[in-house]
TIDREN-923748 format. One record per residue (C-alpha): residue in three letters; x, y, z. Coordinates in Angstrom, 1 decimal. Layout:
TIDREN-923748
['ALA', [X, Y, Z]]
...
This chain:
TIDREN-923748
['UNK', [0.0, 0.0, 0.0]]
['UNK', [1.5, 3.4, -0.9]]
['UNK', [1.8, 6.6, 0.8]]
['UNK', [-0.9, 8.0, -1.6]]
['UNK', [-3.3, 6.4, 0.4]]
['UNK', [-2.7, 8.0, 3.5]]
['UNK', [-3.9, 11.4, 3.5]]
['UNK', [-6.0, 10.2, 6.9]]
['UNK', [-2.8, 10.3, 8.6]]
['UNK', [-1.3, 13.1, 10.5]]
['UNK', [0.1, 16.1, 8.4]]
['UNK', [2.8, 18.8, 9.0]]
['UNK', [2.2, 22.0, 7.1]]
['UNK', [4.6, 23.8, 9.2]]
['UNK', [8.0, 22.3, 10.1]]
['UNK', [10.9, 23.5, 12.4]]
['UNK', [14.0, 24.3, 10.3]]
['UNK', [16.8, 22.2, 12.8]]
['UNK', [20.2, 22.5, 12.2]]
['UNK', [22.3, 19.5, 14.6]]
['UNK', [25.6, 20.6, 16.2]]
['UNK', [26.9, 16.6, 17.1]]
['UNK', [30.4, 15.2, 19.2]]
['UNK', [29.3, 11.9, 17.3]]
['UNK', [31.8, 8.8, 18.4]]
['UNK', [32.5, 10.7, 21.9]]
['UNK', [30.6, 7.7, 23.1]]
['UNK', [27.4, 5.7, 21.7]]
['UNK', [24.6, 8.1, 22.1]]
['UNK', [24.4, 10.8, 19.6]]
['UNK', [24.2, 8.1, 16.9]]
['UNK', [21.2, 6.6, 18.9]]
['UNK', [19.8, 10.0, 18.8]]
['UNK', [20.4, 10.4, 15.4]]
['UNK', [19.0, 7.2, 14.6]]
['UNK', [15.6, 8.1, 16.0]]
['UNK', [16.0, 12.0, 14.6]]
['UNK', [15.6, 10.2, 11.4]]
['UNK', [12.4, 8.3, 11.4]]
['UNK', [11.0, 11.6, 12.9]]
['UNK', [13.1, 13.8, 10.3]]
['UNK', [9.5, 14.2, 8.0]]
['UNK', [8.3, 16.4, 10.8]]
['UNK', [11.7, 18.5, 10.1]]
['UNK', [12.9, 20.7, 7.7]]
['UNK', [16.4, 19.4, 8.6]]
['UNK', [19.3, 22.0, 7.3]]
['UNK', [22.7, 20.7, 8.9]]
['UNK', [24.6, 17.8, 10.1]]
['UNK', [27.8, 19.1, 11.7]]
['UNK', [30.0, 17.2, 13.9]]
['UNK', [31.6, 19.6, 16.3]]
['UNK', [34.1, 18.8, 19.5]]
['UNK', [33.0, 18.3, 23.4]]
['UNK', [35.1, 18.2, 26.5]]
['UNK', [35.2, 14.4, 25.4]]
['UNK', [36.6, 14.9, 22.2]]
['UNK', [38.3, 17.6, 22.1]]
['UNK', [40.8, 17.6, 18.4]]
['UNK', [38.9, 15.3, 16.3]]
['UNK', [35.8, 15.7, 14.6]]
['UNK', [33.5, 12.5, 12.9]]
['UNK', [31.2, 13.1, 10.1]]
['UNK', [31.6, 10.2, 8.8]]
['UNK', [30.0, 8.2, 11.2]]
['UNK', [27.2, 10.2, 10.2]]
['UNK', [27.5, 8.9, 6.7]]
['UNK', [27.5, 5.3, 7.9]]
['UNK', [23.6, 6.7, 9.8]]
['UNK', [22.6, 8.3, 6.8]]
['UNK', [23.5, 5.1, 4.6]]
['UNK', [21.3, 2.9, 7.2]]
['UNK', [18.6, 5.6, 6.6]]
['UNK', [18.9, 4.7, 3.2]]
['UNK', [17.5, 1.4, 3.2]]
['UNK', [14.6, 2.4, 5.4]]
['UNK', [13.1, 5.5, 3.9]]
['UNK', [11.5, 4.3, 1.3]]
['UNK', [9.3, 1.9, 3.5]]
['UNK', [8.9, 5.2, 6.1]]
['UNK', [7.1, 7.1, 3.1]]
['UNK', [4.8, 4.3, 2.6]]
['UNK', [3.3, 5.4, 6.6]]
['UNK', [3.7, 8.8, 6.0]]
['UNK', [1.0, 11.3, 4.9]]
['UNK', [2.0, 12.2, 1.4]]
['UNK', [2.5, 15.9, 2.0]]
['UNK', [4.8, 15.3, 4.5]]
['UNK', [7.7, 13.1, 3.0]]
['UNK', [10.7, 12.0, 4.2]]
['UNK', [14.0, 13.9, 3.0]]
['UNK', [15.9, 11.5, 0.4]]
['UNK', [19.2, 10.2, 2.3]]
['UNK', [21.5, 12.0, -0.5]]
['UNK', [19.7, 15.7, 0.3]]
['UNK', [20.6, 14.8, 4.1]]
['UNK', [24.5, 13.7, 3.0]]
['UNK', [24.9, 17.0, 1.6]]
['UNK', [24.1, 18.8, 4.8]]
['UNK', [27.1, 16.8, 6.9]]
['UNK', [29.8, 19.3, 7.5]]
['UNK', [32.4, 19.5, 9.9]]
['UNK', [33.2, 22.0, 13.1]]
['UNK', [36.7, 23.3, 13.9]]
['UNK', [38.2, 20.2, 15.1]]
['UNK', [39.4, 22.0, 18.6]]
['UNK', [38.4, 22.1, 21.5]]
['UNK', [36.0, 25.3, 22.6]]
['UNK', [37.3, 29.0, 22.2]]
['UNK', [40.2, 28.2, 20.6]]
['UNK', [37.9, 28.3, 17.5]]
['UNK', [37.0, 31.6, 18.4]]
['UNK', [38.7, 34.6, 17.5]]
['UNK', [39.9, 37.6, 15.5]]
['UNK', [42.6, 35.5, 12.7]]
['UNK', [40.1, 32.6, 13.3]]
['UNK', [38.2, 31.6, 9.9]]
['UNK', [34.9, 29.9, 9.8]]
['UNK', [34.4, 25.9, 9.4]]
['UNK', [33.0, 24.3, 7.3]]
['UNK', [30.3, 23.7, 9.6]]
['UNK', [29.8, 27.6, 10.4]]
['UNK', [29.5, 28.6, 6.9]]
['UNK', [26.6, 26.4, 6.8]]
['UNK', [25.2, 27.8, 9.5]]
['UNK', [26.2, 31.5, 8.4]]
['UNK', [24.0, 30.9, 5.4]]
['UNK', [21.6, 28.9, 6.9]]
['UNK', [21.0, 31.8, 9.6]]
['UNK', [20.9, 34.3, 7.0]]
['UNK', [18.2, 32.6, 4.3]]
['UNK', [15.4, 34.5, 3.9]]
['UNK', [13.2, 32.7, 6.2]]
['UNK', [10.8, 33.8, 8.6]]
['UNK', [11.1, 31.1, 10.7]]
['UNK', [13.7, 30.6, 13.3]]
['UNK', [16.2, 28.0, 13.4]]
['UNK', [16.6, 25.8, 16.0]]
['UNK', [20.4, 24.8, 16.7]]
['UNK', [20.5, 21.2, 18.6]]
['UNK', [23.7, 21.1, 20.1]]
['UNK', [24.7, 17.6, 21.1]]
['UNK', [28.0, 18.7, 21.9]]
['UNK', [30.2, 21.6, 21.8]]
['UNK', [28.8, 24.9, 20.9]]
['UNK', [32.2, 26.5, 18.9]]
['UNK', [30.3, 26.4, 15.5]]
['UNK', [27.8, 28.8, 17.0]]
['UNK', [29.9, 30.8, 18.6]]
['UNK', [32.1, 31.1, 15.5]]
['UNK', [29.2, 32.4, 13.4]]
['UNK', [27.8, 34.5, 16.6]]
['UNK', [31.2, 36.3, 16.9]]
['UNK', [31.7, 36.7, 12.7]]
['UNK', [28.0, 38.3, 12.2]]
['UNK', [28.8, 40.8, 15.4]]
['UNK', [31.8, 41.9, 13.6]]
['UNK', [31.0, 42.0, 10.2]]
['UNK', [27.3, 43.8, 10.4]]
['UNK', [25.5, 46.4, 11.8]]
['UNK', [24.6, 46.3, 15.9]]
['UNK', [20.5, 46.1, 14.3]]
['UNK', [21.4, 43.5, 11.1]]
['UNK', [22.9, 41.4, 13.9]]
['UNK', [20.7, 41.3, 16.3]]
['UNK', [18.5, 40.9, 13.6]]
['UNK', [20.1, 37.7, 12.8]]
['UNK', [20.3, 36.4, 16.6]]
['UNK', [16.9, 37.2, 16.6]]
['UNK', [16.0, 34.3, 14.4]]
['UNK', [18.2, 31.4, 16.9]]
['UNK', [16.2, 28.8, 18.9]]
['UNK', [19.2, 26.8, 20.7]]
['UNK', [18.5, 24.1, 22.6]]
['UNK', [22.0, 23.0, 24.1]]
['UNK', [22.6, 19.2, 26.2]]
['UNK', [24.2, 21.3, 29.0]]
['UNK', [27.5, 22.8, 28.2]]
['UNK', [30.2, 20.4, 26.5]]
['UNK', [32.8, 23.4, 25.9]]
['UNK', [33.5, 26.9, 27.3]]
['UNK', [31.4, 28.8, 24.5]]
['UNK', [28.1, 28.0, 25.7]]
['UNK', [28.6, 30.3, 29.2]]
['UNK', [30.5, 32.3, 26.9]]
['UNK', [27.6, 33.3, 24.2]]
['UNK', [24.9, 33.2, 27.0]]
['UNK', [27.2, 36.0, 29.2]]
['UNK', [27.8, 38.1, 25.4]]
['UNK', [24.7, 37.8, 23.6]]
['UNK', [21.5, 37.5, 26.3]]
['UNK', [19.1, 37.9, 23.8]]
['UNK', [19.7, 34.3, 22.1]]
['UNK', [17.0, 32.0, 22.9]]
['UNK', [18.9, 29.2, 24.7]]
['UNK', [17.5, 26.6, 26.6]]
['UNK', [20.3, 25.0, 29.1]]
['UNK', [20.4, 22.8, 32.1]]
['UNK', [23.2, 24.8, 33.5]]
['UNK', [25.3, 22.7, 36.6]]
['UNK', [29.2, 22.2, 37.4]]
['UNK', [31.4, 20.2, 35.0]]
['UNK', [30.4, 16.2, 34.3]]
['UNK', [27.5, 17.3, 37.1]]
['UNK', [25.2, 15.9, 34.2]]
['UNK', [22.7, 13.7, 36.6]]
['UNK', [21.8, 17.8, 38.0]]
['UNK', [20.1, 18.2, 34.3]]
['UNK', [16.8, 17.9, 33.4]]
['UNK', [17.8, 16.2, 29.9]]
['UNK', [18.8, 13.0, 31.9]]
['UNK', [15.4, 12.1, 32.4]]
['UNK', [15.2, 10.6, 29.2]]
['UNK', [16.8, 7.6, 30.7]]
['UNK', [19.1, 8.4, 33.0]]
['UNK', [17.4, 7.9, 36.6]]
['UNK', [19.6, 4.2, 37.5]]
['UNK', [23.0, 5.8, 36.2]]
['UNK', [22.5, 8.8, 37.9]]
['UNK', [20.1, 7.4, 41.0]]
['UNK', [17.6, 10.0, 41.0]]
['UNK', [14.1, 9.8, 41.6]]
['UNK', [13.8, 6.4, 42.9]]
['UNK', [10.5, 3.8, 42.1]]
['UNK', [9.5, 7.2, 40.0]]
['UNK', [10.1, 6.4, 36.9]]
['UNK', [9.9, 2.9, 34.6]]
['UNK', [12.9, 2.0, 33.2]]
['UNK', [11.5, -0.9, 31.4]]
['UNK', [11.6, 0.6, 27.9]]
['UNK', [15.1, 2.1, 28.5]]
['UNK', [16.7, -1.3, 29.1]]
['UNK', [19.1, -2.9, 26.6]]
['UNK', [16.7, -6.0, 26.2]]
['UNK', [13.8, -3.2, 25.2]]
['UNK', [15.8, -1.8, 23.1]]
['UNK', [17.5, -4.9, 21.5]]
['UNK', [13.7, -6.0, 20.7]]
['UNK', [12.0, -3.0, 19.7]]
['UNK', [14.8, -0.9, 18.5]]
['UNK', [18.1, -2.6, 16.6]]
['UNK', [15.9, -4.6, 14.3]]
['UNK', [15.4, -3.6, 10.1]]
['UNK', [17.7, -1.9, 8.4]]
['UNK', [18.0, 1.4, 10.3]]
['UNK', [17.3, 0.3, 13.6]]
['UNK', [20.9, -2.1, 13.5]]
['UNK', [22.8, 1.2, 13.1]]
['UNK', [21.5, 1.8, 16.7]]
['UNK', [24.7, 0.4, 19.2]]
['UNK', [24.5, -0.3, 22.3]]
['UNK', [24.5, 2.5, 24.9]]
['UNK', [27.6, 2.9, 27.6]]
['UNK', [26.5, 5.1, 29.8]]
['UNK', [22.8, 6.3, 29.3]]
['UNK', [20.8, 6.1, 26.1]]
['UNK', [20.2, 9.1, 23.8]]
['UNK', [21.1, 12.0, 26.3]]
['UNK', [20.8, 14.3, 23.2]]
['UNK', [17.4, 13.5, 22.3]]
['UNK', [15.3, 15.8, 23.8]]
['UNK', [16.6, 18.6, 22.0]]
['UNK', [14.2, 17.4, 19.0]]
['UNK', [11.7, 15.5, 21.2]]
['UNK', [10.7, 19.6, 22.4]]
['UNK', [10.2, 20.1, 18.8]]
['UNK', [8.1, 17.1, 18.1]]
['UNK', [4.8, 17.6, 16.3]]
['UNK', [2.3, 15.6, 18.4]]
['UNK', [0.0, 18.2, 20.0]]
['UNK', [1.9, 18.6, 23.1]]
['UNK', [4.5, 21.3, 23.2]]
['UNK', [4.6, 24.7, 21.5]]
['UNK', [8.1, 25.4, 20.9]]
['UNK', [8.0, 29.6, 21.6]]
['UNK', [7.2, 28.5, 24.7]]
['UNK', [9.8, 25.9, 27.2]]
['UNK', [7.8, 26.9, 30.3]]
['UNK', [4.9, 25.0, 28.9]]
['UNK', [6.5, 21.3, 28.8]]
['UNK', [6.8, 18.7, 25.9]]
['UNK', [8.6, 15.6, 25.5]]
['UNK', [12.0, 17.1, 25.8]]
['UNK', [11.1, 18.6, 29.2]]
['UNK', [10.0, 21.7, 30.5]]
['UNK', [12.1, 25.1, 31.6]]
['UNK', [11.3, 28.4, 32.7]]
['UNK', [13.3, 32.0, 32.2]]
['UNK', [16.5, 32.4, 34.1]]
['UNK', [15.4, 36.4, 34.2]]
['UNK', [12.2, 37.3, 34.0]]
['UNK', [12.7, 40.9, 34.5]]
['UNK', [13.3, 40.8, 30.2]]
['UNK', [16.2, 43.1, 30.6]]
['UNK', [18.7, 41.4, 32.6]]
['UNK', [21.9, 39.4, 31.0]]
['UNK', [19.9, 36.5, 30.6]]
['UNK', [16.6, 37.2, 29.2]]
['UNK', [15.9, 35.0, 27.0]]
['UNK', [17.9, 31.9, 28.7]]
['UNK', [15.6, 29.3, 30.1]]
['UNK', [17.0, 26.9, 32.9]]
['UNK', [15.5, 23.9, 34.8]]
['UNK', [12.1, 23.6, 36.4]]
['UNK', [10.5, 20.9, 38.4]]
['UNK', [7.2, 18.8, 37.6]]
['UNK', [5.6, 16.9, 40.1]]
['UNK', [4.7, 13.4, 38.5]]
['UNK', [3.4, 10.7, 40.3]]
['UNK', [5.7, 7.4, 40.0]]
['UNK', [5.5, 3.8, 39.1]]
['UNK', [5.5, 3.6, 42.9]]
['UNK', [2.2, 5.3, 43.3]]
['UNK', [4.4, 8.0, 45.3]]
['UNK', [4.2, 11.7, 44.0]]
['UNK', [7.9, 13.1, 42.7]]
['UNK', [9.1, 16.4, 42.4]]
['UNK', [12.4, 17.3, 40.2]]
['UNK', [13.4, 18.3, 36.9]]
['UNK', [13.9, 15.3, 35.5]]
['UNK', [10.4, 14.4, 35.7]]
['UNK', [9.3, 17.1, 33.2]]
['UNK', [10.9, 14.4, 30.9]]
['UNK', [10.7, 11.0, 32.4]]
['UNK', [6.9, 11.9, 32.6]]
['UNK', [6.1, 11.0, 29.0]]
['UNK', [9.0, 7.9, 28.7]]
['UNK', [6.4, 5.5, 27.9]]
['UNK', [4.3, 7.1, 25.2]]
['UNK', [8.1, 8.6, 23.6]]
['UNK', [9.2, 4.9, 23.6]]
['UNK', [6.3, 3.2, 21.9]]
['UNK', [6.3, 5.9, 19.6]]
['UNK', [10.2, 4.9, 18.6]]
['UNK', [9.0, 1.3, 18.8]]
['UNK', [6.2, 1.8, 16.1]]
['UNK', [8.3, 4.4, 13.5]]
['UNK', [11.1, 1.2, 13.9]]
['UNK', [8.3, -0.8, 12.6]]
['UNK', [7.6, 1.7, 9.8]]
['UNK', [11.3, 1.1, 8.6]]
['UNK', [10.3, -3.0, 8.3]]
['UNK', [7.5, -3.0, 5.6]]
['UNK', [5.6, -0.9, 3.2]]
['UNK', [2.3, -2.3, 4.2]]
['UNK', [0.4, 0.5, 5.9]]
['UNK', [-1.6, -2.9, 7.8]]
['UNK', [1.7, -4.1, 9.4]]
['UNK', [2.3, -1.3, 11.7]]
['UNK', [0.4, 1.3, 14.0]]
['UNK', [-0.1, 4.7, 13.0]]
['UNK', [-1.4, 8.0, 15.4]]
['UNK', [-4.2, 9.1, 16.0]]
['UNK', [-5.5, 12.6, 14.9]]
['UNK', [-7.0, 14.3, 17.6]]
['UNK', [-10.0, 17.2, 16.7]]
['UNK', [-10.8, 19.6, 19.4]]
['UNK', [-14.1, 21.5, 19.3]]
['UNK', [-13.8, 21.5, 15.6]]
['UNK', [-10.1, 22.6, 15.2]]
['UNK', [-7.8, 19.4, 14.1]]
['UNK', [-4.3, 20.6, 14.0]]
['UNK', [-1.9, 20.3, 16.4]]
['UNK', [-1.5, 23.7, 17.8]]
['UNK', [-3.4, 24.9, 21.1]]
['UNK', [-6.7, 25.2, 21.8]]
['UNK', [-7.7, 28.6, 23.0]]
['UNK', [-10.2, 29.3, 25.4]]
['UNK', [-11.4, 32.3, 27.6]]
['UNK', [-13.5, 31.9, 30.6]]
['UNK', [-14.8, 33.6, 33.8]]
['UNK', [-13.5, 32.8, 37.3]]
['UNK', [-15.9, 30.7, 38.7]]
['UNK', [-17.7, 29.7, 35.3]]
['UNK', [-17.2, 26.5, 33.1]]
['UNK', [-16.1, 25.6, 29.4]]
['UNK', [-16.9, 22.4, 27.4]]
['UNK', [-14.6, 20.4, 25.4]]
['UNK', [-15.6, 18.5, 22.7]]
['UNK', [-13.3, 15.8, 21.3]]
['UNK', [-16.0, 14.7, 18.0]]
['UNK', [-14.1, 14.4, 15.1]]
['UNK', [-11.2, 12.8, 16.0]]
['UNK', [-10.2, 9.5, 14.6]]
['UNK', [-7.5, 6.8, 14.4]]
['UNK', [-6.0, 5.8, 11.2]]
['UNK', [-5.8, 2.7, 11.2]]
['UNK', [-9.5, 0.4, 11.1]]
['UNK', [-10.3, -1.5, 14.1]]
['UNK', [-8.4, 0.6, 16.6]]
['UNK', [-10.5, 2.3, 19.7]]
['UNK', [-9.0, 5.4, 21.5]]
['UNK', [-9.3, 6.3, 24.7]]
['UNK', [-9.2, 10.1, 26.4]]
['UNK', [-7.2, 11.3, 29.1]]
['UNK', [-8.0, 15.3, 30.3]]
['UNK', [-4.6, 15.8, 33.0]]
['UNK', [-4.6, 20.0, 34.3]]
['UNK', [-1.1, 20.6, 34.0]]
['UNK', [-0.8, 23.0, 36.8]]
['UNK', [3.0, 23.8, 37.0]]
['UNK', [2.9, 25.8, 33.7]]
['UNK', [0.5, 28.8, 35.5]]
['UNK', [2.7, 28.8, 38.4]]
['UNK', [5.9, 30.7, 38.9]]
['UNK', [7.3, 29.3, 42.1]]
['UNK', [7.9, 25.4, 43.7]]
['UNK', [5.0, 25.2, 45.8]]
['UNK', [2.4, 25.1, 43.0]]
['UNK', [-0.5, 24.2, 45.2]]
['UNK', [0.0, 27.2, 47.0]]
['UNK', [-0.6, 28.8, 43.8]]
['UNK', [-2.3, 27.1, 40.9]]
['UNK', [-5.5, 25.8, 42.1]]
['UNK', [-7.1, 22.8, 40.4]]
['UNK', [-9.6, 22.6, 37.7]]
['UNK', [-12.5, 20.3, 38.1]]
['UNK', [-13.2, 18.2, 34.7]]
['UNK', [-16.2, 16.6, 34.5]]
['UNK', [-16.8, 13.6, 31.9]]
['UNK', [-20.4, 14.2, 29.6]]
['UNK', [-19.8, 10.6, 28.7]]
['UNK', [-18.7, 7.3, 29.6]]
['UNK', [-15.6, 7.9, 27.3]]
['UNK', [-14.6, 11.0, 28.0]]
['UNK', [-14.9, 12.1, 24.5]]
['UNK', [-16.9, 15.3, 25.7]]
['UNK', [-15.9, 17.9, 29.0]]
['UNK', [-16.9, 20.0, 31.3]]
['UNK', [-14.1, 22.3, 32.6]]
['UNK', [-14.7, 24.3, 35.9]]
['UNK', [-12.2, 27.1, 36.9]]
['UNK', [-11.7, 28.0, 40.4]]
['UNK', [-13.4, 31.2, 41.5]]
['UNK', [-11.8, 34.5, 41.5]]
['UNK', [-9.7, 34.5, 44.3]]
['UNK', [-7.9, 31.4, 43.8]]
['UNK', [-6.8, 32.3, 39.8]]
['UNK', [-7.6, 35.9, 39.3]]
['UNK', [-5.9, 37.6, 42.4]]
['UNK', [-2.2, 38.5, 42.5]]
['UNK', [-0.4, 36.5, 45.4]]
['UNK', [1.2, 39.1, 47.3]]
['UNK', [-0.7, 42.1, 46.5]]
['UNK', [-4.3, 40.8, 46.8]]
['UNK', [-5.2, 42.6, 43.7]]
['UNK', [-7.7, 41.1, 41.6]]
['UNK', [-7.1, 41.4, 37.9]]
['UNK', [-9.3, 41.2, 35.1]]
['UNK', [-7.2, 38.3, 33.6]]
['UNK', [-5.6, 36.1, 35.7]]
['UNK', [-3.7, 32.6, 35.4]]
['UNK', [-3.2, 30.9, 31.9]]
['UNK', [-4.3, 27.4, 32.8]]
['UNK', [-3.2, 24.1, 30.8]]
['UNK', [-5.4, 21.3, 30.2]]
['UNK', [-3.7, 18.2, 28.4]]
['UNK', [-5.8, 16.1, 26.1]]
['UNK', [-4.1, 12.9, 25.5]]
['UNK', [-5.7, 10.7, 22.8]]
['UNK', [-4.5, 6.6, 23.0]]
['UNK', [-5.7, 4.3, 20.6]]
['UNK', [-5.7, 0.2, 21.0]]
['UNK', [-2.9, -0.9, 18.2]]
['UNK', [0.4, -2.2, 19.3]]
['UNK', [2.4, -0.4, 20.4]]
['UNK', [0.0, 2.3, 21.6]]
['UNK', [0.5, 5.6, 20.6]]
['UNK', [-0.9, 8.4, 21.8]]
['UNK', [-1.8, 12.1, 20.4]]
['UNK', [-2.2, 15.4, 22.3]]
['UNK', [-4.0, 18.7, 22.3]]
['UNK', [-3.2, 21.3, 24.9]]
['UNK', [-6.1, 23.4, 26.4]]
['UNK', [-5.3, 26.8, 27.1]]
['UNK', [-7.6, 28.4, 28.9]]
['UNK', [-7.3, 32.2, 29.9]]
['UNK', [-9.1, 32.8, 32.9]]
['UNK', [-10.4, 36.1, 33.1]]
['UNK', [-12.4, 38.3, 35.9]]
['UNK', [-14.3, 40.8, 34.4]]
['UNK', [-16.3, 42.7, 37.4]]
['UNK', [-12.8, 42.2, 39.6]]
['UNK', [-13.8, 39.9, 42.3]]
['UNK', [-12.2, 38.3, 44.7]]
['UNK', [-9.3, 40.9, 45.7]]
['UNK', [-8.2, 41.5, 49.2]]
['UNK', [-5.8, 43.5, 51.0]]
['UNK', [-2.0, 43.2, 50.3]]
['UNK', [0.3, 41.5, 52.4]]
['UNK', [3.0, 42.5, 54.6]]
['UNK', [5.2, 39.4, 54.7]]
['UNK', [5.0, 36.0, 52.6]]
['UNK', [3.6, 34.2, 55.7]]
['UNK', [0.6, 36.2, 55.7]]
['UNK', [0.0, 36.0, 52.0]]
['UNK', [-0.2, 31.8, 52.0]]
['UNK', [-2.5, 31.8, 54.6]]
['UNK', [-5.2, 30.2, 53.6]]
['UNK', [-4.0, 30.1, 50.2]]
['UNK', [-3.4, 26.0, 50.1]]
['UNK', [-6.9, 23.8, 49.0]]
């Protein structure tokens, strides 16, 4: 069966430009993560492979281990295409060969200066940067950040203070902690790059939120919380390193795939909205190191917590969980693309569900406005699973830690009561607190006439194996029109929470 017959299945009209800064061969995991980049690389508009140095490799770049990938992809993409909607093919392996470049192979800053020319790697990204493109582009950096920092220091001293900050303007960067000295280096020079880092002491790495993905029995953190089960070698030997892309996969030495939540964050499944880390996806969940917007990091975002609760049954609060939260659904989804690779018979594997929300089927939020107090209903008709025989199930969550701004998000996100209009939970009922508990400032006791931004996650699970599951988020402005509910400010913090916890 060919991909012409699939136009039920899940399209992309608008796809993140990624470029991929990579320390491939440092160890085993950024070709893992490279591996599954590719069967999600239709979702991408993928424009550069550059192997780049780390404080584990620090005079030797590898591109050609990315050629050995990219020649594995070869064999598969051809049977991908045949489970993808046809707008939305896969890129042909020789258009992604032509993109593998290499960084300065040197270690960090020594890349970086005035009789310095650019690699091979930053004049890709020099031109890449500068197409005439509205959309941003997203730098994954897998390892060290010189090739950035190369291109950030050239277009600061070869164009105007506004054409480059114009240019900056357009970086996403989403960095795997730092793995030279450039990354604190552009952060402290140029605060007004978007950069997303778990920021923590040298080889600290189990203090960063991107360790989640499978790191909690190296590292030892957040015991019985999460399940490792689809992280272990015997998982992944079954469901991973099988067909002719999955044997490039090798075995993992330390953890599996620490690089892959960079493009997890960007995946296109309903979840996360890129503009926005505070709100959570599959690659975790961070908030703004400044929030004042004019300080020297203002648009760096660092580490926040989730509280999930465990395999154990026991609630856990860290930063890993904003990641290890969504392990199982991220795995099967792996497990079934693998099984894309395998066959071009749309029948022999699962494909996603496409989720409609109150007659708007897309992936990109659901807005909503509503009054303290009042309620909204969700409607779910319309959506449908691909695949015949399949039944879905429905799973409303209030994701609470996006409206707060502090640890103790009880104290000030209160909960939304959802209310099932039948048995399946197809159709909502959404309650928001009264006025005081989301439309009233903390400390201040002023009410306002909008209030909290509240996040309600629809996650849609069909029956095939392996499940997969689609989102929609539920944003839902609460507003407060008449100004109820204020009181008179506090003096002192104590005095503010009283009362303040359900």
């Amino acid at each position: 069966m060919s991909s012409t017959a699939n136009w039920n299945h899940q399209s992309f009209p608008s796809k993140p430009r990624v470029f991929i800064l990579s320390d491939i061969s440092n160890e085993p995991d950024d070709a893992e993560s490279l591996v599954r980049y590719l069967v999600y690389s239709n979702q991408f508009e993928t424009e550069g492979l550059v192997a780049v140095t780390s404080t584990w490799m620090k005079q030797k770049v590898c591109p050609q281990d990315m050629h050995k990938i990219i020649d594995a992809y070869e064999g598969a993409v051809e049977n991908l295409n045949a489970h993808a909607h046809p707008q939305c093919p896969y890129p042909s392996a020789d258009s992604l060969r032509r993109l593998i470049k290499s960084g300065p192979a040197t270690y960090g800053m020594s890349a970086v200066g005035d009789d310095v020319p650019l690699s091979e790697g930053g004049e890709l990204l020099l031109e890449r940067l500068e197409a005439p493109l509205e959309q941003p582009l997203w730098v994954l950096c897998w390892g060290g950040t010189n090739v950035l920092a190369q291109v950030l220091r050239h277009v600061e001293e070869t164009r105007s203070a506004s054409a480059a900050a114009a240019l900056r303007s357009k970086l996403r960067v989403y960095a795997i902690s730092d793995q030279d000295d450039t990354g604190s280096w552009i952060r402290g020079r140029f605060p007004d790059v978007f950069y997303i880092a778990s920021v923590h002491a040298w080889n600290q790495y189990g203090l960063a939120a991107w360790t989640g993905i499978s790191g909690d029995r190296y590292y030892g953190f957040d015991h019985g919380g999460p399940d490792f089960a689809k992280v272990t070698k015997e998982w992944i030997r079954e469901h991973v390193q099988i067909g002719p892309l999955g044997r490039a996969y090798p075995d993992y030495m330390f953890i599996p795939e620490g690089d892959t939540p960079t493009f997890l964050y960007l995946i296109q499944n309903g979840l996360g909205v890129p503009e926005h880390p505070e709100y959570g996806s599959w690659g975790g969940r961070y908030g703004k190191t400044d929030v004042s917007g004019s300080g020297l990091a203002a648009r760096h975002y660092s580490d926040v917590t989730d509280r999930v609760t465990g395999k154990d049954g026991r609630t856990h609060k860290s930063n890993h969980a904003t990641v290890w939260r969504w392990r199982d659904a991220f795995q099967n989804d792996f497990a079934a693309r693998i099984q894309w690779t395998l066959s071009p018979e749309v029948s022999s594997a699962n494909h996603h569900p496409v989720v409609c929300v109150n007659g708007s089927t897309g992936l990109e939020p659901v807005h909503m406005e509503c009054e303290a107090g009042a309620s909204v209903v969700v409607d779910t008709d319309g959506t449908y699973d691909p695949d015949d025989g399949d039944s879905l199930s429905f799973k409303w969550t209030h994701y609470r830690e996006p409206s707060a701004t502090q640890w103790w998000v009880e104290a000030e996100v209160a909960e939304l009561q959802i209310k099932k209009l039948d048995d399946e939970g197809r159709k909502v009922e959404i309650t928001l607190p009264p006025p005081e508990k989301c439309c009233v400032d903390m400390m201040s006791g002023k009410a306002a006439k909008k209030g909290q931004l509240m996040h309600v996650i629809l996650e849609v699970t069909d029956s095939g194996s392996p499940v997969l599951t689609s989102y929609r988020r539920v944003l839902i402005q609460a507003t407060n029109e008449h100004l109820k509910g204020g009181r008179e400010g506090a003096d002192a913090i104590g005095e503010a929470m009283k009362g303040s916890v359900e």
